[in-house]
C-alpha positions as CSV (number, residue, x, y, z in Angstrom):
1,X,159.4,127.8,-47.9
2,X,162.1,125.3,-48.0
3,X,164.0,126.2,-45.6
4,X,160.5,126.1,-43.1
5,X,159.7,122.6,-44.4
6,X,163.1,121.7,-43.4
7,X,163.0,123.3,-40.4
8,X,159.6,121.2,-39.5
9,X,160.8,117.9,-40.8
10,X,163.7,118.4,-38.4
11,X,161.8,119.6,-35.2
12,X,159.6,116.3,-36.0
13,X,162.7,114.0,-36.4
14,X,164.1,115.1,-33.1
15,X,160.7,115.5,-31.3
16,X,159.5,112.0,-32.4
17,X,160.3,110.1,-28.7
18,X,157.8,112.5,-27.4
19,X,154.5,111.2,-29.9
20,X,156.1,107.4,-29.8
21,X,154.5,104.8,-27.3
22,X,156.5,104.0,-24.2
23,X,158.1,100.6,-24.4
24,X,156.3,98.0,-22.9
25,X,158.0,97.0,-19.3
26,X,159.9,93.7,-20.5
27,X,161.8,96.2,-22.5
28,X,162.2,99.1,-20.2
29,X,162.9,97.8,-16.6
30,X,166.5,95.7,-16.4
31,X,166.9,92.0,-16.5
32,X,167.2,92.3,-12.6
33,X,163.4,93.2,-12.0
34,X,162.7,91.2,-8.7
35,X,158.9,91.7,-9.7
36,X,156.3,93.6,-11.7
37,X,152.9,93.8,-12.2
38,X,151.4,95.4,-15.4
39,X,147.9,96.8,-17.1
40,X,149.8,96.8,-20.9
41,X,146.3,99.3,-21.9
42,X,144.4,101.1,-19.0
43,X,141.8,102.1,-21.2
44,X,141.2,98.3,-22.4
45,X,141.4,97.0,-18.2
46,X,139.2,99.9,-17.1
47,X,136.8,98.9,-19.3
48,X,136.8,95.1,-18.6
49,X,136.9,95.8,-15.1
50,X,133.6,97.8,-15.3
51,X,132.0,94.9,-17.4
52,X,132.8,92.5,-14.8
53,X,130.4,90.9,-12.2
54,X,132.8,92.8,-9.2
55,X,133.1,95.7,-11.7
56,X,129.4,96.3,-11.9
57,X,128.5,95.6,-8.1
58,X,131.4,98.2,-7.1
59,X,129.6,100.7,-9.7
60,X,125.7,99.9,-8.2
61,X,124.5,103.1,-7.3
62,X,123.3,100.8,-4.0
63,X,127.0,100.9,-3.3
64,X,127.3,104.7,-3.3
65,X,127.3,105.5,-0.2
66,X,129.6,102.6,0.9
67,X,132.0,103.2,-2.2
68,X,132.1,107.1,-0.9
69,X,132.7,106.0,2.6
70,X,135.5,103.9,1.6
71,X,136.9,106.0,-0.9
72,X,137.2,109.0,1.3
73,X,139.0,107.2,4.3
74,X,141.3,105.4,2.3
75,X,142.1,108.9,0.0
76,X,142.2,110.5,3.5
77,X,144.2,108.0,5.6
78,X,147.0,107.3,2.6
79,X,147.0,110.4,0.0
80,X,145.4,113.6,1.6
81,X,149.2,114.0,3.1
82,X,151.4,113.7,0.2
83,X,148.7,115.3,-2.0
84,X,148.6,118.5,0.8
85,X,152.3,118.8,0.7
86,X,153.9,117.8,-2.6
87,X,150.8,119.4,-4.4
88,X,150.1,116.7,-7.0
89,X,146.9,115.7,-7.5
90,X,146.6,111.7,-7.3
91,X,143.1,111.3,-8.5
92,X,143.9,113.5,-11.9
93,X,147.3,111.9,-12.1
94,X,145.7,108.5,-12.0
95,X,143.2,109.3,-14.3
96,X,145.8,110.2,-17.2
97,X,147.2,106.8,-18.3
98,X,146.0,106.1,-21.8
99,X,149.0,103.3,-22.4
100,X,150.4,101.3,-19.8
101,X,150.5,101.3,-16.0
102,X,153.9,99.6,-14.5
103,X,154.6,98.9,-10.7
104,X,158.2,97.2,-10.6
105,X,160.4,96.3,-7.8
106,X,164.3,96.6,-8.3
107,X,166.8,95.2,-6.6
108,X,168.7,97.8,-4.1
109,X,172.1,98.6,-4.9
110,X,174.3,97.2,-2.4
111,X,175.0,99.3,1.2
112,X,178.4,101.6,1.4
113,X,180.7,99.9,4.1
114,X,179.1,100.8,7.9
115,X,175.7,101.9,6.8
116,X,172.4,100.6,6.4
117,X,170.6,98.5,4.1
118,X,168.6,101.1,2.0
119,X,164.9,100.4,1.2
120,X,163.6,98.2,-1.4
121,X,163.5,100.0,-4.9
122,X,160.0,100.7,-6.6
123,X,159.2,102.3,-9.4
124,X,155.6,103.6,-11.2
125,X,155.3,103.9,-14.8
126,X,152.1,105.6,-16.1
127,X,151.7,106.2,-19.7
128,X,149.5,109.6,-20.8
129,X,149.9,108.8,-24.7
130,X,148.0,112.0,-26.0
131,X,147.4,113.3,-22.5
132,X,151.2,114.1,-22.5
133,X,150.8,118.0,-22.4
134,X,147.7,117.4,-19.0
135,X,150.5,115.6,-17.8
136,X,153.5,118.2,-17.9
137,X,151.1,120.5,-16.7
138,X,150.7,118.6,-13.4
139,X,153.6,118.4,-12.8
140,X,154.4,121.9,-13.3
141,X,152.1,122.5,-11.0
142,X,152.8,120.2,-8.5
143,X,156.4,121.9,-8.4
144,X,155.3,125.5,-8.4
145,X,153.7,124.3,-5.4
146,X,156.6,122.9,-3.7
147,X,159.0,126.5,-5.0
148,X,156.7,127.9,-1.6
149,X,157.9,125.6,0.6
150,X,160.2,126.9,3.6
151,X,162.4,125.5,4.5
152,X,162.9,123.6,0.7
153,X,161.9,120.2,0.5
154,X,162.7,119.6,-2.9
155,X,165.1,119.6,-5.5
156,X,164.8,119.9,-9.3
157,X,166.7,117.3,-11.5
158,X,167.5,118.7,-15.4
159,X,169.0,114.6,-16.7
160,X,169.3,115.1,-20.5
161,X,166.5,117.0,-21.2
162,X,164.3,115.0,-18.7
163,X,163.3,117.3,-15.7
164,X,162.9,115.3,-12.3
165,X,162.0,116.5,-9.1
166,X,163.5,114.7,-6.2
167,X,161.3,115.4,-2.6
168,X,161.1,115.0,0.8
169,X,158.1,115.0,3.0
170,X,157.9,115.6,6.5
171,X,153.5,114.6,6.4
172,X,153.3,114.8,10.7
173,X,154.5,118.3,10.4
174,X,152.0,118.9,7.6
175,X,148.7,118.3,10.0
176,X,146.9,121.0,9.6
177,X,146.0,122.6,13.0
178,X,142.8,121.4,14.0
179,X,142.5,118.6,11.9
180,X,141.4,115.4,13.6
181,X,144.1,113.0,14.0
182,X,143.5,109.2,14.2
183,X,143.3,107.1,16.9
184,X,146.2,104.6,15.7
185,X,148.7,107.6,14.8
186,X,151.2,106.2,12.1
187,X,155.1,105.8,13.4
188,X,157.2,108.2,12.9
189,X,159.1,106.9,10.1
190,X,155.8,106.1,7.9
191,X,155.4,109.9,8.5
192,X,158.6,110.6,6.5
193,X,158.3,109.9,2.7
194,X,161.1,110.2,-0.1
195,X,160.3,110.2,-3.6
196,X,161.3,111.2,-7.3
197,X,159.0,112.1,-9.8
198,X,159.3,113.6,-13.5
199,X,158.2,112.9,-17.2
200,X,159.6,111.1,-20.1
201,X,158.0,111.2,-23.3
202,X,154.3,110.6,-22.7
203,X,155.5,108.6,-19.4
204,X,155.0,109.4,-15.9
205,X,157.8,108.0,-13.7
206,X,158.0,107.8,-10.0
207,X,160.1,106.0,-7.0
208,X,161.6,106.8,-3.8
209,X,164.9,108.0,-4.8
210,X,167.0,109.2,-8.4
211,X,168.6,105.7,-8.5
212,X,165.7,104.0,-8.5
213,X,164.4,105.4,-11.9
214,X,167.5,106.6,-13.0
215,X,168.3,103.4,-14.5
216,X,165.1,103.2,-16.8
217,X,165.2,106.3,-18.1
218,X,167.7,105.9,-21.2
219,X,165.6,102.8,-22.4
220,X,162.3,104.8,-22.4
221,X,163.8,107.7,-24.0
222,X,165.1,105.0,-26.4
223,X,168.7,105.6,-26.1
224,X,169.6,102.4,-24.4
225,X,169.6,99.8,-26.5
226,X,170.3,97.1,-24.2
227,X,168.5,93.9,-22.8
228,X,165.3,94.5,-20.5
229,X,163.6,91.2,-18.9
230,X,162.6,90.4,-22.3
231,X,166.8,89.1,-22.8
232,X,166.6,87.0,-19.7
233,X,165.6,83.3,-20.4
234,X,163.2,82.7,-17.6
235,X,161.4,85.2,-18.7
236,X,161.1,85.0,-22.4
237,X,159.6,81.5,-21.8
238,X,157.1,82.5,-19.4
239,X,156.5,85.5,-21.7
240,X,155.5,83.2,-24.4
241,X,153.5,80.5,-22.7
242,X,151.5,82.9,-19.9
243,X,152.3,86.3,-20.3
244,X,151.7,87.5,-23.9
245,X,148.8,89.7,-25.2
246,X,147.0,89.6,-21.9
247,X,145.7,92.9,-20.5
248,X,147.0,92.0,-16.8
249,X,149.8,90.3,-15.9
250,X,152.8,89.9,-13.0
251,X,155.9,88.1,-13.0
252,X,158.6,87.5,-9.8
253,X,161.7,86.5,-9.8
254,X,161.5,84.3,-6.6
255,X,164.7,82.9,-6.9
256,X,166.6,86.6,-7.1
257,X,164.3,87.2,-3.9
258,X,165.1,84.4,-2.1
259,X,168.7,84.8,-2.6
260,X,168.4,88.4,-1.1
261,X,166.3,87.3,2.0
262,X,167.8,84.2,2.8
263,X,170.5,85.3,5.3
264,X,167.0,86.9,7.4
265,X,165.4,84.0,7.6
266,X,167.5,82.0,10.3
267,X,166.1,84.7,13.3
268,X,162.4,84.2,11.7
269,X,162.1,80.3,12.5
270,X,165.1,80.8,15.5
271,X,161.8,79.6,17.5
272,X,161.7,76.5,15.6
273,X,165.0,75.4,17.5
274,X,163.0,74.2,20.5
275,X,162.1,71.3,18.6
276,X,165.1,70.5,18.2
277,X,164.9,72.2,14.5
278,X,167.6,73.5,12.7
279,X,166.1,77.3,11.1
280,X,168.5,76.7,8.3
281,X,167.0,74.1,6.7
282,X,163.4,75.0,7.2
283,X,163.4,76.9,3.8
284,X,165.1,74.3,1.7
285,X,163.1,71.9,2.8
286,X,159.8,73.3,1.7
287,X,161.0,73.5,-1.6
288,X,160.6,77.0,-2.0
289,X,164.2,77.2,-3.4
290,X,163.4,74.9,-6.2
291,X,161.3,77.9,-7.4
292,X,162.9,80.0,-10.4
293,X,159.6,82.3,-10.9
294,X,156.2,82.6,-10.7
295,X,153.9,84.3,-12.9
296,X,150.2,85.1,-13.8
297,X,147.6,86.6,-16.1
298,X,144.0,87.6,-16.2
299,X,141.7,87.5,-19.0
300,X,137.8,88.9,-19.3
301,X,135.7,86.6,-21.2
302,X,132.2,86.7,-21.8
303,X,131.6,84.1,-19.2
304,X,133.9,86.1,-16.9
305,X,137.3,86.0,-15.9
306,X,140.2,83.6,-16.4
307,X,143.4,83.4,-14.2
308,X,146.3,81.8,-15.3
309,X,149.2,80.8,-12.9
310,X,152.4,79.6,-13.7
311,X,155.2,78.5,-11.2
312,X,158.8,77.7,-13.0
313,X,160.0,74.8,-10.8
314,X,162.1,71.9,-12.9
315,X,161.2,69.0,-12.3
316,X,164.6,67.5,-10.7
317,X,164.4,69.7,-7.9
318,X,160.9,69.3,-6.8
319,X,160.9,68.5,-3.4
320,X,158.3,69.2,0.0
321,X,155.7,71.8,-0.9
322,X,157.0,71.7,-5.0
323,X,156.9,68.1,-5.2
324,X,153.0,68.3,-3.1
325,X,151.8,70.8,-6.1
326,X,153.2,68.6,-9.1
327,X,150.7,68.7,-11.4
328,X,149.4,65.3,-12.9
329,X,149.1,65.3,-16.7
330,X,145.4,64.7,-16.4
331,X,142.4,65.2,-17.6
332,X,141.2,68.7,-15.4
333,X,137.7,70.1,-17.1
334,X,134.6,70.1,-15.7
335,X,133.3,66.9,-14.8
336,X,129.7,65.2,-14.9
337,X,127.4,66.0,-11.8
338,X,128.1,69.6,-10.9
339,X,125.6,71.7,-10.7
340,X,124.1,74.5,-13.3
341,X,125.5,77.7,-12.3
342,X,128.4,77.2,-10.1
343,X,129.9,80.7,-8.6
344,X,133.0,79.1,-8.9
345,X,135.4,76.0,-9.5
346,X,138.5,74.6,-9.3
347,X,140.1,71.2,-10.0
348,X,143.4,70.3,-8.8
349,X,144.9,66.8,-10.2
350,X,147.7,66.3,-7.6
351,X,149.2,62.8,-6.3
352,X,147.2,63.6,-2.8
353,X,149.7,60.3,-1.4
354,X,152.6,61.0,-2.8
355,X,152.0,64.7,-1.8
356,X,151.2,63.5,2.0
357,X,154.9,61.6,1.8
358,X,156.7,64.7,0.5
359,X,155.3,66.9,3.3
360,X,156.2,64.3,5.6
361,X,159.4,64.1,4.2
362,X,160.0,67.8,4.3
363,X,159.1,68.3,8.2
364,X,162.0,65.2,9.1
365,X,164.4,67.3,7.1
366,X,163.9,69.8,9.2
367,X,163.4,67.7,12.4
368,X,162.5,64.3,13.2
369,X,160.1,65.7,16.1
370,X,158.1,68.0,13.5
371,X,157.5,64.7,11.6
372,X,156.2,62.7,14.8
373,X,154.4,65.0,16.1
374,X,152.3,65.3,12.8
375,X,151.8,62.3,12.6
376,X,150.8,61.4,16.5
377,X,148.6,65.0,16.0
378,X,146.5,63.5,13.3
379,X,146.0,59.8,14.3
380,X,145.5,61.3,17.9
381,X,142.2,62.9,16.4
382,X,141.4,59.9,14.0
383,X,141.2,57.7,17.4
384,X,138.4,59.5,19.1
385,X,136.0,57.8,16.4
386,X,138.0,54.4,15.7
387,X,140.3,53.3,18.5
388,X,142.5,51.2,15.4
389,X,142.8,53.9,13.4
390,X,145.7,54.2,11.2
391,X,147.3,57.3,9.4
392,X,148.9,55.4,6.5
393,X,146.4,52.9,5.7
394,X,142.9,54.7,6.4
395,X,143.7,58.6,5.3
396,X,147.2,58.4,3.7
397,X,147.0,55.7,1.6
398,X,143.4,56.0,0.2
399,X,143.9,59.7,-0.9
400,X,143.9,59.7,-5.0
401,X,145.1,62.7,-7.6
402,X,141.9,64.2,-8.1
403,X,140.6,67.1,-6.1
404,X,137.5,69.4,-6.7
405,X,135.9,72.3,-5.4
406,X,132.9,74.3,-6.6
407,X,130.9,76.5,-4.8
408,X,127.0,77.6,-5.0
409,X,125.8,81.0,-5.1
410,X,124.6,82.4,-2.3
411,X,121.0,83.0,-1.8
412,X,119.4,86.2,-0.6
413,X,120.0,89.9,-0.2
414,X,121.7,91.0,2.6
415,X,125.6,90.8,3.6
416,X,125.1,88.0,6.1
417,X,123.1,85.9,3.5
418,X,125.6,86.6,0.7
419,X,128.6,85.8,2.9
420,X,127.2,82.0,3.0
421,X,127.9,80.1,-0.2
422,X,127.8,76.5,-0.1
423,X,131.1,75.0,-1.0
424,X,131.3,71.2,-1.9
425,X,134.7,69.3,-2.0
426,X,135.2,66.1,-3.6
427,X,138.3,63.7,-3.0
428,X,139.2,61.2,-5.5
429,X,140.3,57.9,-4.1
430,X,140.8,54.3,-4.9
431,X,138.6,53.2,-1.8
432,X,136.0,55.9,-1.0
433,X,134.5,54.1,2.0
434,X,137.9,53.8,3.6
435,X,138.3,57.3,2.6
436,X,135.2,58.1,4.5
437,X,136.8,57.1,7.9
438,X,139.9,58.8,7.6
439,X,138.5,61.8,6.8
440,X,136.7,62.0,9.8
441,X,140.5,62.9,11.3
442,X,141.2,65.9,9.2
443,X,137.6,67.2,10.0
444,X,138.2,66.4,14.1
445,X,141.2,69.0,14.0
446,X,139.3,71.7,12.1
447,X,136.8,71.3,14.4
448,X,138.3,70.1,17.7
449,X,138.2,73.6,19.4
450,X,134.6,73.9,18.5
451,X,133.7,70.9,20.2
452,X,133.4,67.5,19.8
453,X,131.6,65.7,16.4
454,X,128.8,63.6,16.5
455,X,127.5,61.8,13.3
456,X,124.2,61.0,11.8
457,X,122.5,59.6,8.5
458,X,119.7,60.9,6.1
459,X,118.4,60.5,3.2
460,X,119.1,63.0,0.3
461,X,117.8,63.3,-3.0
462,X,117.9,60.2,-5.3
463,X,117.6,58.0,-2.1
464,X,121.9,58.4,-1.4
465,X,122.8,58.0,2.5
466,X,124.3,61.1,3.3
467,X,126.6,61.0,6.6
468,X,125.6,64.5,9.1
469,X,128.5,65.9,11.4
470,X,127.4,68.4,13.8
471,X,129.5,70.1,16.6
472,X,127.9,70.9,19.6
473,X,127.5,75.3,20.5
474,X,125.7,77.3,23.0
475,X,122.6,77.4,20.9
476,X,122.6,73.3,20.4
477,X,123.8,71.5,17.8
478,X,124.8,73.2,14.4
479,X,125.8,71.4,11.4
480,X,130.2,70.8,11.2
481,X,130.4,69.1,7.1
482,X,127.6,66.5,5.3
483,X,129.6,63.6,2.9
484,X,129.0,61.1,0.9
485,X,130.4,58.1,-1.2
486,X,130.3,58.9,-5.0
487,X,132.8,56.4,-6.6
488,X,135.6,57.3,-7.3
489,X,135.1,60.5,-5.2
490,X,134.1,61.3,-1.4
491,X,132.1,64.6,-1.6
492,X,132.2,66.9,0.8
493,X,129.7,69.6,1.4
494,X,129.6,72.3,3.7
495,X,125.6,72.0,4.7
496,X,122.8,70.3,3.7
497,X,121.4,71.9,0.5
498,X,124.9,72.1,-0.7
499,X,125.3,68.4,-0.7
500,X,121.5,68.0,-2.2
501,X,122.1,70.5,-5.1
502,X,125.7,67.6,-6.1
503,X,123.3,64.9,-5.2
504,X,120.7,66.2,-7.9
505,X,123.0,67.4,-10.4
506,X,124.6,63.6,-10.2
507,X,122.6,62.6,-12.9
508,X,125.5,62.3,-15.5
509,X,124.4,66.0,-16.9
510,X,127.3,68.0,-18.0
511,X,126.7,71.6,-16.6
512,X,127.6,74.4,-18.6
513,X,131.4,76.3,-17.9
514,X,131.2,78.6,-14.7
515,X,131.6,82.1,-14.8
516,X,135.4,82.1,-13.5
517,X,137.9,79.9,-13.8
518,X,141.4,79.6,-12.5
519,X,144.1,77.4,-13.7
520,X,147.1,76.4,-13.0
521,X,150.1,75.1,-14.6
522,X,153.5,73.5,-13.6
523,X,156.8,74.2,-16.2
524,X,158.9,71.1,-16.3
């Protein structure tokens, strides 16, 4: 009896990695992760997801047949192939994940001297938890499928004690014959698919070669003690401010990224050189460079859902698009006059001059022309209503640091009806009539090819002057954009009972917190 307790006790001891939870991906995948997105509890997301306004319309029996329409093509165009020939069954393997689901991209290990640069490294991380033994047995079955293959197209992998199978798929040969092929036939190389697949613990693990998971697999077996992303700096703070204890979240390392694209990017804006543009300095001058990492989360509240986005960018090298984004340390809620049930809402405070100069300033780095010619392009379109008019003084300089947009539900029942929300906009500024003018400019080039603008007044509710812009089409004149003067704000609207439903809200009222929100945060 002893000697069977111990016996037990042992085969526990040295079984326990298989019962134990699979680290969560800050502590599996290596400090080098260019990005990864994550649902830290499938269960917990499913179930929010279902709860959710998209959630329930996708789950409307109304949407049956669409959702079986759409589901079949895209299981039929992206996954009948590799199911048919590696003989793993997506659907079930997809339904197994009880703990985590990971997507990561790795860096790829550098190219031996005269060949190619291989593919980018991915790898899939699906936790079963208690479905552990379902999960074995699909992929036992999945490889006595591929044992019948001839020639063999795969290769079993025995890693200390972790059984891998490596693949390779050949899905235009796999056609059956008779089947209906589509129109737009895939290349050949999209045709050809590499992978790895095998279990660890409770943990499904997947990417398109050995290498690519090899490296992850002694930290979720546990016998890797060192450093995952959670050791790298950049990281741990956006781990702590953003990322922690929310059941969704991504994080890239954009300047890993950059560094590893950057020698590419001269032949993408080579066209940029008939301006008299040098392609080298088109990146850096953006700002884009100035970018460590960007992250997000998403939250389900009661109200709906909250998105969080964070972009690590220090201060000191802000500069064109960076320095345009800089958020103001000001006061963002909701403000008085929006209207009772809002689909959505955002509220950006931005310095919209200073933002203006640092786009400016980021086309003349590149060239001077760039910066002339948008300049000319924009006062060009401002002078078809005002023959004075003046970039600087009646757009630039009257643009403030608050900007809001909400939109309006849409009314009806059909997809055409539902596909027309109003949105309103509304521009601070220190001079809202000047305002006014100026932005008659931005709207001209929106709608230049449409036609030219012609301008009207009404009356809306509470006896405001509203200002009409309607572009003339084939059927006659449709309404372009309705605006108005609401100190310290010009409010744009995208038709009329848009703009009455601000102009009737504008009673000082506060209205209650939308459904969804999205904010957005700058790290000095």
């Amino acid at each position: 009896m002893t000697r069977l307790l111990r016996w037990m006790l042992g085969w526990l001891a040295g079984s326990a990695w298989l019962l134990a939870e699979v680290a969560p991906p800050q502590q599996v995948l290596p400090p080098d992760t260019l990005a990864v997105g994550t649902l830290p509890d499938v269960p917990a997301a499913r179930s929010a997801w279902q709860a959710s306004n998209p959630g329930r319309l996708w789950a409307d029996p109304a949407m049956g047949d669409f959702r079986a329409r759409f589901e079949g093509t895209f299981r039929q165009k992206w996954l009948a192939g590799i199911e048919r020939e590696s003989g793993l069954d997506l659907g079930e393997l997809l339904a197994l994940p009880r703990g985590q689901a990971t997507f990561a991209v790795l860096p790829p290990p550098p190219p031996p001297p005269g060949a190619e640069a291989p593919g980018i490294p991915w790898l899939l991380l699906l936790d079963a938890r208690e479905g552990s033994d379902a999960l074995a047995r699909l992929l036992d079955k999945a490889r006595a499928h591929l044992a019948t293959k001839a020639p063999s197209v795969a290769t079993n992998l025995q890693i200390d004690g972790h059984r891998f199978t490596r693949l390779t798929l050949d899905l235009q040969a796999s056609v059956p014959p008779g089947a209906q092929v589509p129109a737009e036939k895939l290349e050949d190389e999209d045709l050809h698919w590499e992978g790895c697949f095998g279990q660890v613990g409770s943990a499904f693990v997947a990417g398109p070669s050995w290498s690519a998971v090899s490296n992850v697999i002694p930290r979720l077996a546990a016998t890797n003690a060192a450093a995952g992303m959670a050791g790298k700096a950049s990281f741990a703070r956006l781990w702590s401010s953003t990322l922690k204890d929310r059941p969704a979240w991504f994080h890239v390392d954009v300047a890993a990224v950059y560094q590893r694209i950057a020698p590419g990017l001269e032949g993408v804006f080579g066209v940029l050189s008939l301006l008299g543009a040098d392609p080298a300095k088109v990146v850096p001058a953006t700002g884009l460079v100035s970018i460590g990492a960007v992250a997000g989360a998403v939250t389900a509240t009661g109200a709906g859902m909250t998105a969080d986005l964070v972009v690590e960018c220090p201060a000191a090298k802000r500069a064109g698009l960076t320095q345009v984004m800089q958020i103001l340390p000001k006061e963002a809620g909701l403000p008085e006059g929006i209207p009772d049930g809002v689909a959505s809402f955002q509220r950006w405070r931005i310095a919209g001059a200073g933002g203006w100069k640092a786009l400016e300033s980021s086309l003349e780095r590149v060239s001077p022309n760039l910066g002339k010619l948008a300049r000319i392009t924009v006062e060009s379109a401002g002078q078809v209503f005002d023959p004075n008019f003046n970039l600087q003084r009646d757009l630039v300089g009257n643009l403030g640091d608050d900007f809001i947009t909400f939109s309006l539900p849409p009314t009806g029942t059909n997809l055409l009806q539902l596909s027309r929300s109003g949105r309103v906009q509304m521009v601070g500024s220190p001079n809202p009539a000047r305002l006014t003018s100026g932005w008659k400019a931005l709207e001209a080039l929106v709608h230049m090819q449409a036609g030219a603008l012609e301008f009207s007044e009404r009356t809306g509710p509470g006896g405001r002057k509203v200002m009409v812009a309607t572009v003339a089409a084939k059927g006659g004149a449709q309404n372009a954009f309705q605006m108005v003067q609401a100190p310290p704000h010009v409010v744009i609207a995208s038709d009329g009972p848009s703009m009455d439903a601000y102009l009737a809200a504008a009673s000082g009222r506060r209205a209650p917190p939308p459904p969804g929100n999205t904010t957005v945060q700058a790290v000095p």
